[in-house]
C-alpha positions in Angstrom: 10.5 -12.8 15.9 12.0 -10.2 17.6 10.8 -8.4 21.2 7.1 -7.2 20.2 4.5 -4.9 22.0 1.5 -6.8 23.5 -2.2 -5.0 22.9 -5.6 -5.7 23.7 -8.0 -6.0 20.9 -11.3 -3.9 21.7 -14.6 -5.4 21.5 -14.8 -3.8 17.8 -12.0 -5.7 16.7 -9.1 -2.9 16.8 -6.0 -3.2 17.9 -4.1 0.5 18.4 -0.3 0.3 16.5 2.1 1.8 18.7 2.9 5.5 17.9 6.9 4.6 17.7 5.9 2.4 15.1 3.6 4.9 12.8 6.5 7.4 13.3 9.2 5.0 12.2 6.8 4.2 9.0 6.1 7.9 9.0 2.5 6.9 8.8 0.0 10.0 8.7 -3.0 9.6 10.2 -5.8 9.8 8.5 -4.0 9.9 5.1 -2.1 6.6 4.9 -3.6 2.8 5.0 -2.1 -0.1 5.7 -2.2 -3.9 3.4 -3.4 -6.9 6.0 -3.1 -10.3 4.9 -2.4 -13.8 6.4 1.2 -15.7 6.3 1.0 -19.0 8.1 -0.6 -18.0 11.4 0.5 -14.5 11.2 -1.5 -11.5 10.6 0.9 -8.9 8.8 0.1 -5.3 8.3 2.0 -3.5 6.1 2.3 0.2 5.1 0.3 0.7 1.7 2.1 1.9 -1.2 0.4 2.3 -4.6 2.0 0.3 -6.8 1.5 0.8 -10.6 -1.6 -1.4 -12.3 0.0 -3.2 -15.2 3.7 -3.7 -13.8 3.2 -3.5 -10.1 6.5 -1.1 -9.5 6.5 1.8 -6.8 7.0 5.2 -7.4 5.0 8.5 -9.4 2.1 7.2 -11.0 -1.3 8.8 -12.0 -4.2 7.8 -11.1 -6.5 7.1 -13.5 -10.5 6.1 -13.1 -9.1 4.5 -9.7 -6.1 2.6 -10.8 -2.2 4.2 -10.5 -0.4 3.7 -13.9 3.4 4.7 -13.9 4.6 6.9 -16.6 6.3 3.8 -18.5 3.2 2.2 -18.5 1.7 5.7 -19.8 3.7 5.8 -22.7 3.6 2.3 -23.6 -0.3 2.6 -23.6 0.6 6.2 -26.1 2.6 3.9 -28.0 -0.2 1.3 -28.5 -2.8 3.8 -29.0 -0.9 5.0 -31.8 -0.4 1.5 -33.6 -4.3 1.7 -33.4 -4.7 4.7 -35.4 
């Protein structure tokens, strides 16, 4: 990897990302949220971006009950509903 930053965890677990990195991200506190997972013996943080329920692509969607649905999804769900009728 490439030259990191070094920070303390506090004794409630949090570690503080570096405000040149939120700005780069053009994270908003208190709005945006961030994926964690494990690779290997990594822990990897990654901006959350919505992605669509059914085909899992970024970009518009609505949210419905909870879940973002893109508008192809949308109409492919009108198209279905109308098959049903």
């Amino acid at each position: 990897m490439g030259n990191g930053v070094i920070r303390q965890v506090d004794k409630m677990g949090r570690v503080v990302i570096p405000k040149e990195f939120r700005d780069q991200l053009k994270v908003e506190n208190e709005k945006d949220s961030f994926e964690i997972f494990l690779e290997n013996d990594s822990i990897v943080l990654r901006k959350f971006q919505p992605t669509c329920v059914f085909c899992h692509r970024l970009g518009p969607s609505a949210d419905y009950a909870g879940y973002n649905v893109c508008k192809d999804c949308i109409e492919k769900l009108a198209s279905v509903l109308d098959e049903i009728k």
